[in-house]
Structure formats: C-alpha cells, structure tokens
ZABA-788668 format. One record per residue (C-alpha): residue in one letter; x, y, z. Coordinates in steps of 0.5 Angstrom, whole numbers, padded with zeros to 4 digits, always signed. Example, Ala and Ser with C-alpha at 12.3 -4.5 7.8 and 13.67 -1.06 7.14 Angstrom:
<rs>
A+0025-0009+0016/S+0027-0002+0014/
</rs>
This chain:
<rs>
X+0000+0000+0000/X+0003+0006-0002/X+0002+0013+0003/X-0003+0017+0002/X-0002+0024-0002/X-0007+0030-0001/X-0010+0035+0004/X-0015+0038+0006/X-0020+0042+0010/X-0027+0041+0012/X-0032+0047+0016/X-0039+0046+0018/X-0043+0052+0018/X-0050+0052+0019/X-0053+0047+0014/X-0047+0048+0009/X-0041+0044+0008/X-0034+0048+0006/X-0028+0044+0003/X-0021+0046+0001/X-0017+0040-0003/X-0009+0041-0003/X-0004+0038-0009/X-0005+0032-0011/X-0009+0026-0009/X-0007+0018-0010/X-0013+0013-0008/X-0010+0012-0002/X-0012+0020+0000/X-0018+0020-0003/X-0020+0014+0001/X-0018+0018+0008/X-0021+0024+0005/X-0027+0021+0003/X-0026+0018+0012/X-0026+0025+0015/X-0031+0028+0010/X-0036+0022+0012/X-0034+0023+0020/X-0035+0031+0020/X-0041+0030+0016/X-0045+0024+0020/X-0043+0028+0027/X-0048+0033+0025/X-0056+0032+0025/X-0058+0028+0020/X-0063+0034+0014/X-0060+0039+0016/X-0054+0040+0011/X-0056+0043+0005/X-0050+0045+0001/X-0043+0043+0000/X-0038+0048-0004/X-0032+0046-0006/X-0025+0051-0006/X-0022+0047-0012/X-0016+0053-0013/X-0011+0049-0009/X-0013+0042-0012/X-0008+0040-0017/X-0010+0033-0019/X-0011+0025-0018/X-0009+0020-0020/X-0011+0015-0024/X-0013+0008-0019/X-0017+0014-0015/X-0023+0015-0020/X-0027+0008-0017/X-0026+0011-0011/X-0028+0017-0013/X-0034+0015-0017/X-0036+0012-0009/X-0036+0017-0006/X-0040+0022-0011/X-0045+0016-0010/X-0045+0016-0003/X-0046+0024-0003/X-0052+0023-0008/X-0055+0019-0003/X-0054+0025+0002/X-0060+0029-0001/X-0056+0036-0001/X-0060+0041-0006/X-0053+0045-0008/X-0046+0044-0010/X-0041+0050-0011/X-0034+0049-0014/X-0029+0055-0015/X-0024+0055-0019/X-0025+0048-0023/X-0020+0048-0029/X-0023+0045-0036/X-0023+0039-0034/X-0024+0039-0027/X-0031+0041-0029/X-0032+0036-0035/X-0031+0031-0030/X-0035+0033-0025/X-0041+0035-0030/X-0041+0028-0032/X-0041+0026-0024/X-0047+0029-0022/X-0051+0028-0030/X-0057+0025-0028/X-0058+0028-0021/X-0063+0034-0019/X-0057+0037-0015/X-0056+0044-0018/X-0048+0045-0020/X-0046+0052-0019/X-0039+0054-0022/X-0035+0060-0020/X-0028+0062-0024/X-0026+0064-0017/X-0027+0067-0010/X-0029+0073-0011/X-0035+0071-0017/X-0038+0066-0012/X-0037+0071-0006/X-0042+0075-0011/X-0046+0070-0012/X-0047+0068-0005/X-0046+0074+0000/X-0049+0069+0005/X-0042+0066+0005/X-0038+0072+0006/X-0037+0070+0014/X-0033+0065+0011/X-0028+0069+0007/X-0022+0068+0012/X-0023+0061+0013/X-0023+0059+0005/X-0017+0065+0004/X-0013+0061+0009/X-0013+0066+0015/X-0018+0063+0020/
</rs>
C-alpha cells in the first residue's frame, strides 16, 4: 500500500459544508478523505446539511486508480440529499469530469471561476472568506 497523497480542510457552518482539497490526490488519499469527510458529516444531524461548496483552486489532481473510489464516493454524497454543489475554481477538465458525475441527478451545480464571482453570487458566505483564504 502506498502512503497517501492529498490534503484538506472541512468547515461545518449551519447547513452547509465547505471543503478545501490541496495538491494532488493518489487512491489512498481519497479513501482518507473520503473517512474524514463522511466522519465530520455524520456528526451533524441528519437533514440539516443542504449545501456543499467545493474550493477547488489549490487541488491539482488525482491519479488514475483513484477514479473508482471517486465515482463511490460522489454516489455516496448523492444519497445524502444536499440540493447544491458550488465548486470555485475548477479548470476545464475539472468541470467536464464533475459535470459527467453529477449528470442524471436533480443536484444544482453551480461553478464559480474564483473566490470573489462565488462571493458575489453568494453574499451569505461571506463570513467564510478567512477560512476559505486560509486565514482563519
């Protein structure tokens, strides 16, 4: 087993779900990721998260025996029943993949090209801004 690559940061605030993914994921990140993401959220009652967004500006990639266990874990987050995902910064491919992942689902997907355009699309999480530029 290989060690595992990648890093994060969750914050739960009200019914929403913030994550920040850092560098470069291999399968055996994802699978701790995926723990600690699945841990933090079954901590909180269940129906009362609605929302994730997804700070994808510092996430540079994962490899390729990670997509399985990607595809399991977006099916696990389906079951979940949030009604939005915002990702910021996604780059081209970032987007195409996670268009294809969320295909078929009634989730509304909401893309940002950086902080500031989901800032302005989403005043409400402005009390967030030190957290998601890394000075909290």
């Amino acid at each position: 087993m290989f060690a595992a690559h990648g890093e994060w940061r969750i914050l739960i605030v009200d019914s929403i779900v913030f994550i920040q993914p850092f560098g470069a994921f291999n399968r055996e990140g994802v699978l701790e990721f995926q723990y600690d993401v699945t841990n933090q959220v079954m901590a909180v009652p269940a129906g009362t998260l609605h929302r994730v967004v997804t700070d994808l500006r510092f996430f540079e990639l994962s490899t390729a025996d990670s997509q399985s266990v990607v595809q399991e874990y977006f099916e696990g987050v389906k079951q979940r029943g949030y009604e939005r995902i915002d990702y910021i910064g996604a780059n081209a491919l970032s987007r195409q993949l996670l268009e294809g992942l969320w295909s078929g689902t009634q989730m509304r997907v909401v893309f940002h090209d950086s902080l500031e355009a989901f800032l302005a699309h989403c005043p409400e999480c402005q009390e967030q801004l030190p957290w998601l530029a890394g000075n909290d």
